[in-house]
N, CA, C and O atoms as a GROMACS GRO file, in nm:
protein
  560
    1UNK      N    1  -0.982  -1.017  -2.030
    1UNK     CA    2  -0.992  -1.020  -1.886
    1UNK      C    3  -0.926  -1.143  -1.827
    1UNK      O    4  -0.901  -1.151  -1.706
    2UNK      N    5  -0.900  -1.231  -1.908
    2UNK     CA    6  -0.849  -1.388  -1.900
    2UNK      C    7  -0.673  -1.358  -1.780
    2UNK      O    8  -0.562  -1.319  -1.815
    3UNK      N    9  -0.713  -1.387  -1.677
    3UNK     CA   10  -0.578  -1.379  -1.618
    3UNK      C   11  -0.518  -1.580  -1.601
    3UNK      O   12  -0.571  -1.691  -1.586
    4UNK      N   13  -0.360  -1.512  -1.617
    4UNK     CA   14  -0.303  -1.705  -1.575
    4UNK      C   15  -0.340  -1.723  -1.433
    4UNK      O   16  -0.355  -1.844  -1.450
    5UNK      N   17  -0.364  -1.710  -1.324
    5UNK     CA   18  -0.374  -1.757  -1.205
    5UNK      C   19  -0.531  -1.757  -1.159
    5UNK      O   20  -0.568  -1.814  -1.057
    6UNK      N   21  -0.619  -1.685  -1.249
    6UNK     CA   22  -0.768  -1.725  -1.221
    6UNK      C   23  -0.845  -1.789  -1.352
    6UNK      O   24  -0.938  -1.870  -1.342
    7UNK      N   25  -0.801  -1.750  -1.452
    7UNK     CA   26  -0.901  -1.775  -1.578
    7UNK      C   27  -0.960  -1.638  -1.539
    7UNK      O   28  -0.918  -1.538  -1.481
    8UNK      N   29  -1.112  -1.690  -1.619
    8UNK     CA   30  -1.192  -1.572  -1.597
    8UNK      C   31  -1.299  -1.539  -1.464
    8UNK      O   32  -1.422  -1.526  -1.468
    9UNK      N   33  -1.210  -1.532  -1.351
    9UNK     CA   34  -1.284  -1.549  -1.230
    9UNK      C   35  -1.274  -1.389  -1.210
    9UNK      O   36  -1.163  -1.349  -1.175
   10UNK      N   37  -1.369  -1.299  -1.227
   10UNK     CA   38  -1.356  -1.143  -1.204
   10UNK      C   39  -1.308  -1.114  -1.076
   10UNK      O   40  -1.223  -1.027  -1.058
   11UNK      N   41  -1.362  -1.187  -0.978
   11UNK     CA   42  -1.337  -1.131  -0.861
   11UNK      C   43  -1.175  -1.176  -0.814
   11UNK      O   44  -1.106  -1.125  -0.726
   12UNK      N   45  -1.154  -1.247  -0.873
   12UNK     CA   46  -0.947  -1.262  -0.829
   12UNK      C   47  -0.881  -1.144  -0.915
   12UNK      O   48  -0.769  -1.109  -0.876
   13UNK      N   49  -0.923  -1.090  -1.005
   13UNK     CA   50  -0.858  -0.987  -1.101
   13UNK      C   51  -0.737  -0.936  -1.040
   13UNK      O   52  -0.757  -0.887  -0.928
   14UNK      N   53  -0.588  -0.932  -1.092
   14UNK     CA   54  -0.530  -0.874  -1.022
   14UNK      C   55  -0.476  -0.701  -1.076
   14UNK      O   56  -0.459  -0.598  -1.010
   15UNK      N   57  -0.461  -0.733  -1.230
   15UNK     CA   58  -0.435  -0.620  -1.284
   15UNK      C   59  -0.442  -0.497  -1.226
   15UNK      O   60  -0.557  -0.467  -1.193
   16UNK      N   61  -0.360  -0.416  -1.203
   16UNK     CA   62  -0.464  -0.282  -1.140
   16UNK      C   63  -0.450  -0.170  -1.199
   16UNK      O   64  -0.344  -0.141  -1.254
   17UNK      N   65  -0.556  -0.088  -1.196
   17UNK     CA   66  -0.538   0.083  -1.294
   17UNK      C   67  -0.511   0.178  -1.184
   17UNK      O   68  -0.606   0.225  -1.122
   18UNK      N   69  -0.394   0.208  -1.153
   18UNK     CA   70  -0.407   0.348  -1.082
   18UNK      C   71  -0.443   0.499  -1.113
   18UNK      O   72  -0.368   0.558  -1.191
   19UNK      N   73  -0.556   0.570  -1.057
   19UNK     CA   74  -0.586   0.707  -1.156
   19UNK      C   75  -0.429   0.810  -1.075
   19UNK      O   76  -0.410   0.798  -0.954
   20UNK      N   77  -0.368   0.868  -1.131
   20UNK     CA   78  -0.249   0.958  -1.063
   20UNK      C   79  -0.391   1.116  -1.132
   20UNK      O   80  -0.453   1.125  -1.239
   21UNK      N   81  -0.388   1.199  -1.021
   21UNK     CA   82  -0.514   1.290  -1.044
   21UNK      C   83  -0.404   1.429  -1.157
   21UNK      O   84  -0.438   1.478  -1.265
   22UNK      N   85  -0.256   1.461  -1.066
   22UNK     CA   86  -0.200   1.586  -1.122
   22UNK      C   87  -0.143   1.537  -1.256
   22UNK      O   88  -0.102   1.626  -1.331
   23UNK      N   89  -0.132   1.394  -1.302
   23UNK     CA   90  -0.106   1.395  -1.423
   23UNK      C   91  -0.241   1.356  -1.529
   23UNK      O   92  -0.239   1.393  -1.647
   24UNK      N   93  -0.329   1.296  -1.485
   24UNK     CA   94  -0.447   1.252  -1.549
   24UNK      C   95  -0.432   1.185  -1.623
   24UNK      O   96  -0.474   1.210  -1.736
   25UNK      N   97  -0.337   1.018  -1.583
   25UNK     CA   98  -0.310   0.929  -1.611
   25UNK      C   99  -0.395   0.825  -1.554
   25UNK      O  100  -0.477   0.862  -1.470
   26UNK      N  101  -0.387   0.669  -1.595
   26UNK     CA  102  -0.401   0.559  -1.562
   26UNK      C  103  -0.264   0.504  -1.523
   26UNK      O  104  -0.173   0.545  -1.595
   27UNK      N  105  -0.227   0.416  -1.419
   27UNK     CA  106  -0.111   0.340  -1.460
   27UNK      C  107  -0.097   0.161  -1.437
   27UNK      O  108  -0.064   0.092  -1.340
   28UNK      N  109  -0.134   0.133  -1.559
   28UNK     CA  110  -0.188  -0.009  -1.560
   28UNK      C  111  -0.051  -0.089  -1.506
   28UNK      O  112   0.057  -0.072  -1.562
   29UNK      N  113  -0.063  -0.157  -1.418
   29UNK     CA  114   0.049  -0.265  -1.340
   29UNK      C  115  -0.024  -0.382  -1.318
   29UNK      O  116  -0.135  -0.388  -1.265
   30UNK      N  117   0.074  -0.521  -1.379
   30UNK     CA  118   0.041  -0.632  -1.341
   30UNK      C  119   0.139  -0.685  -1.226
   30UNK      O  120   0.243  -0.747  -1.246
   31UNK      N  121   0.094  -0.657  -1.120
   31UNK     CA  122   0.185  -0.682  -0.992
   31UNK      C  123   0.265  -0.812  -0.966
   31UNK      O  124   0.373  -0.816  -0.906
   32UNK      N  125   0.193  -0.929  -1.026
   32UNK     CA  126   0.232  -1.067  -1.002
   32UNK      C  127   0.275  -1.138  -1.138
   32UNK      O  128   0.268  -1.074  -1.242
   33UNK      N  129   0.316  -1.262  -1.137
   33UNK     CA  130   0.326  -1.344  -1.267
   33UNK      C  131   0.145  -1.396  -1.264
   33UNK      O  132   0.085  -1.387  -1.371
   34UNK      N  133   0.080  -1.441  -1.160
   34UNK     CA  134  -0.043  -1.426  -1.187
   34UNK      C  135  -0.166  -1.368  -1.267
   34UNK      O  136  -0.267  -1.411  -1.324
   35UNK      N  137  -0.118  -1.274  -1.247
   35UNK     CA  138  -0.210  -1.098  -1.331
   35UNK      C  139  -0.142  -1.154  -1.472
   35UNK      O  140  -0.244  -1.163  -1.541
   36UNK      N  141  -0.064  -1.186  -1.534
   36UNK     CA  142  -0.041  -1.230  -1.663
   36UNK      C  143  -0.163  -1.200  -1.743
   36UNK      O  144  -0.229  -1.288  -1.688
   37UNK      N  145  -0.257  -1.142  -1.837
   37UNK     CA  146  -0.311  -1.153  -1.931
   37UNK      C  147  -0.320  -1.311  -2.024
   37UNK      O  148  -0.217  -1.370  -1.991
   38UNK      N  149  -0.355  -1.352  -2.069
   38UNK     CA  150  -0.329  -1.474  -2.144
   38UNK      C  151  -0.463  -1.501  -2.226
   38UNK      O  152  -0.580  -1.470  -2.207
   39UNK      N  153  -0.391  -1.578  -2.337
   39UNK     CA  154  -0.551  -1.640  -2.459
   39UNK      C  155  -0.603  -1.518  -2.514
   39UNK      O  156  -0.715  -1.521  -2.567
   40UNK      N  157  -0.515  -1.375  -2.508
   40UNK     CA  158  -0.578  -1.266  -2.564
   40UNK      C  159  -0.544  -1.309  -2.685
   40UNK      O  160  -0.440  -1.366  -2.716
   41UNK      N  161  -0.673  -1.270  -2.782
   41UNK     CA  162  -0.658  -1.283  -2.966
   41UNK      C  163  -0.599  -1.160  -3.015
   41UNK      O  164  -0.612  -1.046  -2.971
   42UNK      N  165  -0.529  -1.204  -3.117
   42UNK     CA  166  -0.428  -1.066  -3.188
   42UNK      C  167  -0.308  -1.046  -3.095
   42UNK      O  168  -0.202  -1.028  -3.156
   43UNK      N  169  -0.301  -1.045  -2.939
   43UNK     CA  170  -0.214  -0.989  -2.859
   43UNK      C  171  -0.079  -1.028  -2.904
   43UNK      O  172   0.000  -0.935  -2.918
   44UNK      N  173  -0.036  -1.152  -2.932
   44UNK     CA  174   0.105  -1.246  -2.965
   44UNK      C  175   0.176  -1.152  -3.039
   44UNK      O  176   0.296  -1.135  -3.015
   45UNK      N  177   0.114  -1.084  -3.132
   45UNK     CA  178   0.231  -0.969  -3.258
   45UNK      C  179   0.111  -0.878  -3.334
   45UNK      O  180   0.160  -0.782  -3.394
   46UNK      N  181  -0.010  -0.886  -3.341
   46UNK     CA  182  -0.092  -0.770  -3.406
   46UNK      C  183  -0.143  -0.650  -3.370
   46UNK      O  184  -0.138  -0.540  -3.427
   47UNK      N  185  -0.204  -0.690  -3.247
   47UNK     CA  186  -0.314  -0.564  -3.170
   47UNK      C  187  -0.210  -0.478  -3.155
   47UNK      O  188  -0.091  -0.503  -3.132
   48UNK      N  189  -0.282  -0.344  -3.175
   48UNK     CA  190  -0.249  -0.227  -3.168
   48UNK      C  191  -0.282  -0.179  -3.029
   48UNK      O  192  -0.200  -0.112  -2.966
   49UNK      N  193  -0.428  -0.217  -2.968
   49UNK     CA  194  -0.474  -0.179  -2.897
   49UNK      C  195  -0.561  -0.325  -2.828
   49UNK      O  196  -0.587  -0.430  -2.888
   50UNK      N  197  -0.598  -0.281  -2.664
   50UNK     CA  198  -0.667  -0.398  -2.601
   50UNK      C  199  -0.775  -0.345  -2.494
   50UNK      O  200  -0.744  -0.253  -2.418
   51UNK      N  201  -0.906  -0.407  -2.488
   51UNK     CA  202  -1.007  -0.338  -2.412
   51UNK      C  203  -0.927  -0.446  -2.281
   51UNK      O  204  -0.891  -0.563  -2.287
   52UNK      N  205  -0.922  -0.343  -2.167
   52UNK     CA  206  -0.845  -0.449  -2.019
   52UNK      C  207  -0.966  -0.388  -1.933
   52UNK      O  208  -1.023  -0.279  -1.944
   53UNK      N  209  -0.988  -0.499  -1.837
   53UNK     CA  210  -1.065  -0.519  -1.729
   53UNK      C  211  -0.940  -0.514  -1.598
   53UNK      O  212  -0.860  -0.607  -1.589
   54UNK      N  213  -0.934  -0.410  -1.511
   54UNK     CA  214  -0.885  -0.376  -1.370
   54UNK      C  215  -0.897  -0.343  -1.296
   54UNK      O  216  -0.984  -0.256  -1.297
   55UNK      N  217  -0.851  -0.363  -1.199
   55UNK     CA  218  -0.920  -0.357  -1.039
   55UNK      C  219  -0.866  -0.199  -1.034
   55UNK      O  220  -0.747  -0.178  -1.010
   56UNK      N  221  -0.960  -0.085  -1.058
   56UNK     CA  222  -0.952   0.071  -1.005
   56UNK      C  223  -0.894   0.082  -0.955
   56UNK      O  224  -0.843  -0.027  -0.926
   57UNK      N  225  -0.822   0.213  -0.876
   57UNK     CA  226  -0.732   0.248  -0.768
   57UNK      C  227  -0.743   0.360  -0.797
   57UNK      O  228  -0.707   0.396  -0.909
   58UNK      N  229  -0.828   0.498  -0.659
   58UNK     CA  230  -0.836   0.624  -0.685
   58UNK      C  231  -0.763   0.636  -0.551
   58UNK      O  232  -0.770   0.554  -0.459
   59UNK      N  233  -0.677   0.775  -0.554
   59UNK     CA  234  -0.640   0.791  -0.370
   59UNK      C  235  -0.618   0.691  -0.292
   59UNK      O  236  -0.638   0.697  -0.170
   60UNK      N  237  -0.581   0.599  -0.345
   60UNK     CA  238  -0.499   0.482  -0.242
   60UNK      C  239  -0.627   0.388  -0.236
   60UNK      O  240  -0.604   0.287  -0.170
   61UNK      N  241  -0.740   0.394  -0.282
   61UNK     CA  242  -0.878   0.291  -0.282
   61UNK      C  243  -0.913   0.253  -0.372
   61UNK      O  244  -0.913   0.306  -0.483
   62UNK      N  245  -0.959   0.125  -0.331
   62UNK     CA  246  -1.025  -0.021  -0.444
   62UNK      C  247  -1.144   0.027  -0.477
   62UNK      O  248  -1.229   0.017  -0.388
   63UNK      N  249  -1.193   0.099  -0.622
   63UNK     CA  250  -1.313   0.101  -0.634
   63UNK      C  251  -1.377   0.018  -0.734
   63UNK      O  252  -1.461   0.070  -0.808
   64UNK      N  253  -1.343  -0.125  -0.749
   64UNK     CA  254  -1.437  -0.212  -0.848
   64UNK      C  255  -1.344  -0.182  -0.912
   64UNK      O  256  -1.246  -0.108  -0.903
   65UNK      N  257  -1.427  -0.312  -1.039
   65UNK     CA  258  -1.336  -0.328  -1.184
   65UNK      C  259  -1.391  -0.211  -1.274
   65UNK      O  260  -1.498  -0.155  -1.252
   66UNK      N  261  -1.311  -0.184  -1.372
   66UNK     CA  262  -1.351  -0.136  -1.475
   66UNK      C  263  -1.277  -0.153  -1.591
   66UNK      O  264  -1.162  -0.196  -1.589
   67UNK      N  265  -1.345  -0.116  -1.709
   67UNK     CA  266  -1.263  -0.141  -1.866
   67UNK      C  267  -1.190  -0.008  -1.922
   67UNK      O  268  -1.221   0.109  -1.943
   68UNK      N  269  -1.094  -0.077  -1.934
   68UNK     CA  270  -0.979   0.073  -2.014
   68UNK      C  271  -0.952   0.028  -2.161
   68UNK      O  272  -0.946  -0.089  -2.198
   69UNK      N  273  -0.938   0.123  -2.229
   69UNK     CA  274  -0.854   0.120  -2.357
   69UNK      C  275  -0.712   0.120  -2.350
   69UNK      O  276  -0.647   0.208  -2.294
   70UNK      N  277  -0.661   0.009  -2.413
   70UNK     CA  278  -0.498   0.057  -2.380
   70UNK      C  279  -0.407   0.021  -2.491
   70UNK      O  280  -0.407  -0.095  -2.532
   71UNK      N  281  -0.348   0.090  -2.530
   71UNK     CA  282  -0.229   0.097  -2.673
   71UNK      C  283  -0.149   0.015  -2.624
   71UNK      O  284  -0.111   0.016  -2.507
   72UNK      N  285  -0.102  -0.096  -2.742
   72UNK     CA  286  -0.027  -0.171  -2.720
   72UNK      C  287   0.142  -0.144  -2.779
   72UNK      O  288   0.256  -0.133  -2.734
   73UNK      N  289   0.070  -0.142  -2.905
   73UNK     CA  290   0.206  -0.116  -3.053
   73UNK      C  291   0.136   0.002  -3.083
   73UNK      O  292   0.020   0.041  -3.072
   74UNK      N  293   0.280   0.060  -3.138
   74UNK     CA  294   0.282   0.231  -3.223
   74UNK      C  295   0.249   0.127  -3.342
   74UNK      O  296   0.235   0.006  -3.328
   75UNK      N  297   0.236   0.230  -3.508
   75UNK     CA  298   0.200   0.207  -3.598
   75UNK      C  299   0.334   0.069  -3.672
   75UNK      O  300   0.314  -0.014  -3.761
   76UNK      N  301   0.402   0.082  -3.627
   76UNK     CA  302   0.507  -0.033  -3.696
   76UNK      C  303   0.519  -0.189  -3.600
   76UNK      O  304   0.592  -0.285  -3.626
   77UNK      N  305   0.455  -0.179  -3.524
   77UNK     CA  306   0.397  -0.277  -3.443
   77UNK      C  307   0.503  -0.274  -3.309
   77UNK      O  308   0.466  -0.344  -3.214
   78UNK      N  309   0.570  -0.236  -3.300
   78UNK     CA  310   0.662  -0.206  -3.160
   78UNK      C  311   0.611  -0.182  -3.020
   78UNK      O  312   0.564  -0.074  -2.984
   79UNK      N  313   0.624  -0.307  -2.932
   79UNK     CA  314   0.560  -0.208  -2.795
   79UNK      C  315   0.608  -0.152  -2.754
   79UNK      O  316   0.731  -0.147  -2.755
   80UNK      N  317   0.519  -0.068  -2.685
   80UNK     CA  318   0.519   0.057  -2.611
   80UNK      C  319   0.584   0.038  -2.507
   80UNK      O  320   0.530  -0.059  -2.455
   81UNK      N  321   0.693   0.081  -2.423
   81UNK     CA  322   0.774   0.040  -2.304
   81UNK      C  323   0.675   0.051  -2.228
   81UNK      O  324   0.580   0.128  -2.243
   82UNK      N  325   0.697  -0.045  -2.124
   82UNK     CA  326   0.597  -0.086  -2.006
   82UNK      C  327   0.501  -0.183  -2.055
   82UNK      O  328   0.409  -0.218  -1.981
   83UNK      N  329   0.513  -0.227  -2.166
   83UNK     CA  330   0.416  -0.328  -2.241
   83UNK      C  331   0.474  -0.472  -2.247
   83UNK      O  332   0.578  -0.486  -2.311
   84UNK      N  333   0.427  -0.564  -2.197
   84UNK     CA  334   0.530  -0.695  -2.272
   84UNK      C  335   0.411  -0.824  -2.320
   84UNK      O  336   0.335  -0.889  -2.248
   85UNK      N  337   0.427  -0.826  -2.434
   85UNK     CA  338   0.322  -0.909  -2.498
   85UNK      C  339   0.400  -1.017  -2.616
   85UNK      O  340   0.483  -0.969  -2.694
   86UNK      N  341   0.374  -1.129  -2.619
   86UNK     CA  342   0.462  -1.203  -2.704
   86UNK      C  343   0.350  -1.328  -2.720
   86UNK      O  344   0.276  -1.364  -2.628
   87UNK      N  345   0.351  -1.407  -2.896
   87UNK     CA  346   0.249  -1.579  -2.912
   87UNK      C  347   0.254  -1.648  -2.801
   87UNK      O  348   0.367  -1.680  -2.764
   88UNK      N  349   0.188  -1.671  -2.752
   88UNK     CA  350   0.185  -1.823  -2.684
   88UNK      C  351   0.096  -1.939  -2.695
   88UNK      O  352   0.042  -2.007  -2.607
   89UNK      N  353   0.091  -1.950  -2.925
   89UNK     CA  354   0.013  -2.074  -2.917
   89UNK      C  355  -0.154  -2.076  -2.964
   89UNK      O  356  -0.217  -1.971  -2.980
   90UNK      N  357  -0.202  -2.185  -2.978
   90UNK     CA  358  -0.238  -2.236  -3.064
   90UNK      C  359  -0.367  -2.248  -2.936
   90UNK      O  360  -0.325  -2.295  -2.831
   91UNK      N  361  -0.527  -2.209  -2.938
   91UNK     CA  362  -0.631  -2.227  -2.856
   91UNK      C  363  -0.656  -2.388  -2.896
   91UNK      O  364  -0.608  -2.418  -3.005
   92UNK      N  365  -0.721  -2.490  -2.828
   92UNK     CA  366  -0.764  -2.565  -2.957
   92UNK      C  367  -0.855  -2.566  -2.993
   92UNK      O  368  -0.941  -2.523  -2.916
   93UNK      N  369  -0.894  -2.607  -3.116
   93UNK     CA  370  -1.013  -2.545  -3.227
   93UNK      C  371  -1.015  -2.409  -3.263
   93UNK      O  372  -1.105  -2.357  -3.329
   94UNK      N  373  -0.889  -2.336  -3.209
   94UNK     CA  374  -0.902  -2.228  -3.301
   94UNK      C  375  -0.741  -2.144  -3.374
   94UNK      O  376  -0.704  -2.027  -3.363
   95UNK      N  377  -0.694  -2.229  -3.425
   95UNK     CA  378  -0.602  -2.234  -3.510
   95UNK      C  379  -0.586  -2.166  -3.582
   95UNK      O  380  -0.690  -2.146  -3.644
   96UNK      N  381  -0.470  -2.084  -3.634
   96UNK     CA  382  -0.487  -1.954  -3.652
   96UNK      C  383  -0.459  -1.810  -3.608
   96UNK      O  384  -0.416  -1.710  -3.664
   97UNK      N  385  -0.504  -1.842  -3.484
   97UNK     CA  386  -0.510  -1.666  -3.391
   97UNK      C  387  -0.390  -1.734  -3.311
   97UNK      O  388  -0.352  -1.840  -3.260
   98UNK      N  389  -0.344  -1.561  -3.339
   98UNK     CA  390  -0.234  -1.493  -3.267
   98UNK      C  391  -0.263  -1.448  -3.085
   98UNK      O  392  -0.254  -1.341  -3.025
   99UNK      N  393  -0.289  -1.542  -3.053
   99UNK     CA  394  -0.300  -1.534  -2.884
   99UNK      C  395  -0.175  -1.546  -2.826
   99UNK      O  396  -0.087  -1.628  -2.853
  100UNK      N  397  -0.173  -1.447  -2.734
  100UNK     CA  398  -0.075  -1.371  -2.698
  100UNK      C  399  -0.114  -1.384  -2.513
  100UNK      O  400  -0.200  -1.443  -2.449
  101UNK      N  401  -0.012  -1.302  -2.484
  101UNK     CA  402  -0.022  -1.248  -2.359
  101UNK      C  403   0.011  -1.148  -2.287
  101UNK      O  404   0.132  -1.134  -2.309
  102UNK      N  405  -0.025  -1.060  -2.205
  102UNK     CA  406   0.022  -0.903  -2.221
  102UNK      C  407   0.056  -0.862  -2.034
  102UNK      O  408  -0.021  -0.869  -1.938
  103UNK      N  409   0.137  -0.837  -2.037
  103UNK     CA  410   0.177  -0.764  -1.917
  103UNK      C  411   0.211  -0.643  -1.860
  103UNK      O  412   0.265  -0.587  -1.955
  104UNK      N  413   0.215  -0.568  -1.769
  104UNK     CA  414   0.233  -0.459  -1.797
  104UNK      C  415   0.313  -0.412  -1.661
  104UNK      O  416   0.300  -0.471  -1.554
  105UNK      N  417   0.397  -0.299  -1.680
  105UNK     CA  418   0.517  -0.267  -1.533
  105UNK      C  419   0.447  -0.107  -1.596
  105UNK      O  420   0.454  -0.064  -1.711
  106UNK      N  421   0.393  -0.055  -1.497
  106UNK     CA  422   0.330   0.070  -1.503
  106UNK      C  423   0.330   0.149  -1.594
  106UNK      O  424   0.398   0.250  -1.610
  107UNK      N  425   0.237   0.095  -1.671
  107UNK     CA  426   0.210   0.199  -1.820
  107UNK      C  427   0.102   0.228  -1.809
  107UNK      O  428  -0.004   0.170  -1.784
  108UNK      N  429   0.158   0.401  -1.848
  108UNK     CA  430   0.050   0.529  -1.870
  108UNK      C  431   0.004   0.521  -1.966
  108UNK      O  432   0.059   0.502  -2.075
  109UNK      N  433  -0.154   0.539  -1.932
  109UNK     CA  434  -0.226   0.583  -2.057
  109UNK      C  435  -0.324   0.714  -1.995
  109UNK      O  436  -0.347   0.723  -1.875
  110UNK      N  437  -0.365   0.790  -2.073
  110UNK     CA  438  -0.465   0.892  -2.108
  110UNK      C  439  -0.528   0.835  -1.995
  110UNK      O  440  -0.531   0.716  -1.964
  111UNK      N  441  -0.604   0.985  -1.906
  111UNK     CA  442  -0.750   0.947  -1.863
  111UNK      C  443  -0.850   0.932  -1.899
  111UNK      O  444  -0.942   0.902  -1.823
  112UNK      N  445  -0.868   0.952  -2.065
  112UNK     CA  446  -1.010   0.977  -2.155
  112UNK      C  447  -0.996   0.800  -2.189
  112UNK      O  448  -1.109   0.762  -2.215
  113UNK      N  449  -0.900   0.688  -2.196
  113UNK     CA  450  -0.889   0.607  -2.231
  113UNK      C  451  -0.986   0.518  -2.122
  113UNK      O  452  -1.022   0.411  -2.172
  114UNK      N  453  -1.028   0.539  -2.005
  114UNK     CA  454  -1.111   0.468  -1.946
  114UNK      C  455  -1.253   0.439  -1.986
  114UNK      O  456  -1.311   0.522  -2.056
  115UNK      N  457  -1.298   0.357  -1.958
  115UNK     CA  458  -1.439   0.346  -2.037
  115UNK      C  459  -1.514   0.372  -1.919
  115UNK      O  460  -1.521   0.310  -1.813
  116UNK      N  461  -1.582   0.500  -1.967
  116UNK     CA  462  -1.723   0.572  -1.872
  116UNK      C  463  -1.895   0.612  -1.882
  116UNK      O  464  -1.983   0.690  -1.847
  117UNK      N  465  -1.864   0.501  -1.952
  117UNK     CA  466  -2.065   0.533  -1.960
  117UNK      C  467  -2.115   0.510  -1.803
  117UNK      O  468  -2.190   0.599  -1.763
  118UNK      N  469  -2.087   0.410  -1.714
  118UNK     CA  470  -2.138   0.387  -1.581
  118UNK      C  471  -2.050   0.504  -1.462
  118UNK      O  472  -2.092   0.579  -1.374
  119UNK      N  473  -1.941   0.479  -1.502
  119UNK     CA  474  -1.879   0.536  -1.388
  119UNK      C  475  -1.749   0.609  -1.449
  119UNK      O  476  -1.690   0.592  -1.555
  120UNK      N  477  -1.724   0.706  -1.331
  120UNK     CA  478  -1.649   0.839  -1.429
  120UNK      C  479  -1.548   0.874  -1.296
  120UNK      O  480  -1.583   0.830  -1.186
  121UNK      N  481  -1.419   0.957  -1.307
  121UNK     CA  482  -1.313   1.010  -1.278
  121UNK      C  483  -1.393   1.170  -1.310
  121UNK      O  484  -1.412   1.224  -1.419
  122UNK      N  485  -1.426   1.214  -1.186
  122UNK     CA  486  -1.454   1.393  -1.201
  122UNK      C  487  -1.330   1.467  -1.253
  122UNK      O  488  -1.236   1.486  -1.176
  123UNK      N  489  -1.326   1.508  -1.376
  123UNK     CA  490  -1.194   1.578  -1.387
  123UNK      C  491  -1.130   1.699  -1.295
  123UNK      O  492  -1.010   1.725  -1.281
  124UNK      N  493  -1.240   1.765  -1.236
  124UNK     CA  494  -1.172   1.910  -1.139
  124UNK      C  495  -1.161   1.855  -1.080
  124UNK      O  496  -1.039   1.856  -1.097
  125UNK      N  497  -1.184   1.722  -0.935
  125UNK     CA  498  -1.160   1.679  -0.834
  125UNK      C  499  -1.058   1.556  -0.809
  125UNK      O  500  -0.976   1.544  -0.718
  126UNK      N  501  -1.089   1.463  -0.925
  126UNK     CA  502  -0.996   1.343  -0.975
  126UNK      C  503  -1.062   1.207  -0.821
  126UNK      O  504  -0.992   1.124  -0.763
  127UNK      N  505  -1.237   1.240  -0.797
  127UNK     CA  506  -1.303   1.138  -0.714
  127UNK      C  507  -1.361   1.050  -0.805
  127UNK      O  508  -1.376   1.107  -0.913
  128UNK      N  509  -1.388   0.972  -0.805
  128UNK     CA  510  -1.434   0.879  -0.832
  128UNK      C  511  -1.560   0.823  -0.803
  128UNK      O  512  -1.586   0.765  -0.697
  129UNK      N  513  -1.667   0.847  -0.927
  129UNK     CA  514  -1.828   0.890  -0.901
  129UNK      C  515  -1.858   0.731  -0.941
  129UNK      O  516  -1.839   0.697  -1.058
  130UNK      N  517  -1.894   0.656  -0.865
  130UNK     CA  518  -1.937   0.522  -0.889
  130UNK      C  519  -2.057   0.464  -0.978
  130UNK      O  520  -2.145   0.534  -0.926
  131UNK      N  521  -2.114   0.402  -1.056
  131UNK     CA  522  -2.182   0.390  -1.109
  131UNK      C  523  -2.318   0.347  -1.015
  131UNK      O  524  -2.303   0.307  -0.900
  132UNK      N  525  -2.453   0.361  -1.076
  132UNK     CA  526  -2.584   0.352  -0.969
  132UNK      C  527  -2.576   0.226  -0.966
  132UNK      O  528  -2.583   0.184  -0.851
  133UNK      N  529  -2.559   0.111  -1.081
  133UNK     CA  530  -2.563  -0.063  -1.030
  133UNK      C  531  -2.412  -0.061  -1.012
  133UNK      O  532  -2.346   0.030  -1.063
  134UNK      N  533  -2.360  -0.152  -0.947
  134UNK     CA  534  -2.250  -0.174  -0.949
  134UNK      C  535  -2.180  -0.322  -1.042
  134UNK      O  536  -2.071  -0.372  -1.072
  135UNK      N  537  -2.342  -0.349  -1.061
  135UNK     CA  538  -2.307  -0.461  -1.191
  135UNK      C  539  -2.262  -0.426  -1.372
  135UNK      O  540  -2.218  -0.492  -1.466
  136UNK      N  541  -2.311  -0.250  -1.344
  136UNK     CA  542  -2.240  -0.186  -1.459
  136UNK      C  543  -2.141  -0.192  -1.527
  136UNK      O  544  -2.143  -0.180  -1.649
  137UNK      N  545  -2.026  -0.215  -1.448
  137UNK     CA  546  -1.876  -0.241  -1.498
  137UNK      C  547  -1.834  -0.336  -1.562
  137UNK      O  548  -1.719  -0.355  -1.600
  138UNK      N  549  -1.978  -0.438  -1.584
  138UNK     CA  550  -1.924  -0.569  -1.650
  138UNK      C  551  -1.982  -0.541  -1.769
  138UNK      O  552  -1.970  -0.636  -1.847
  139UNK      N  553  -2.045  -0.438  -1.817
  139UNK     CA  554  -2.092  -0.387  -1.976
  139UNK      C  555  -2.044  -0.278  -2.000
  139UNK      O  556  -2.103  -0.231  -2.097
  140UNK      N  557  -1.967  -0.210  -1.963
  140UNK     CA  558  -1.900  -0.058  -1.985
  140UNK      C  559  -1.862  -0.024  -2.133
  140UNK      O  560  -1.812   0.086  -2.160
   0.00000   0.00000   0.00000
């Protein structure tokens, strides 16, 4: 969730997931050099895959954050176009990990890739059923 222009301040999040309803996509965009990802572990050259925290977008509206699954590298470690993730370095005291940073210029993923135990994308309608706390989205 670690962005370069907030740290981990949720409410600056810039990342955003757009739901597109006739394809039943996500389309994760980091709009700014801000939204940057950063201090992700594995991200620099391993992860395959990354749990991302983004600011929703159903029908043109902000509905809260939520957590997606999102493929990084196919099986030979290659990203996925629309992906840009590369090392940047050494945490200190934790020496070792491949922390990375991940960006993204509108990459699709699956609609099943969203994480929905609180809150869900109606598949016949493509609305957006909000969760009963709205503090839900920070344990999804």
């Amino acid at each position: 969730m670690t962005e370069l222009g907030h740290s981990s301040n949720l409410r600056d999040i810039e990342t955003i997931a757009t739901y597109d309803h006739k394809s039943r996509q996500f389309f994760i965009h980091s709009p700014t050099l801000t939204s940057t990802k950063v201090w992700i572990g594995a991200a620099g050259h391993t992860a395959t895959h990354v749990s991302l925290l983004a600011r929703l977008v159903v029908e043109g509206k902000f509905c809260g954050l939520n957590w997606f699954i999102v493929p990084l590298r196919n099986k030979y470690g290659v990203l996925y176009p629309g992906v840009a993730a590369n090392y940047i370095g050494e945490k200190y005291g934790r020496q070792g990990n491949d922390n990375g940073f991940l960006q993204f210029s509108h990459y699709a993923i699956p609609a099943e890739n969203m994480l929905s135990r609180f809150a869900k994308i109606d598949e016949q309608t493509g609305k957006f059923i909000p969760p009963a706390d709205e503090n839900a989205a920070y344990v999804s």
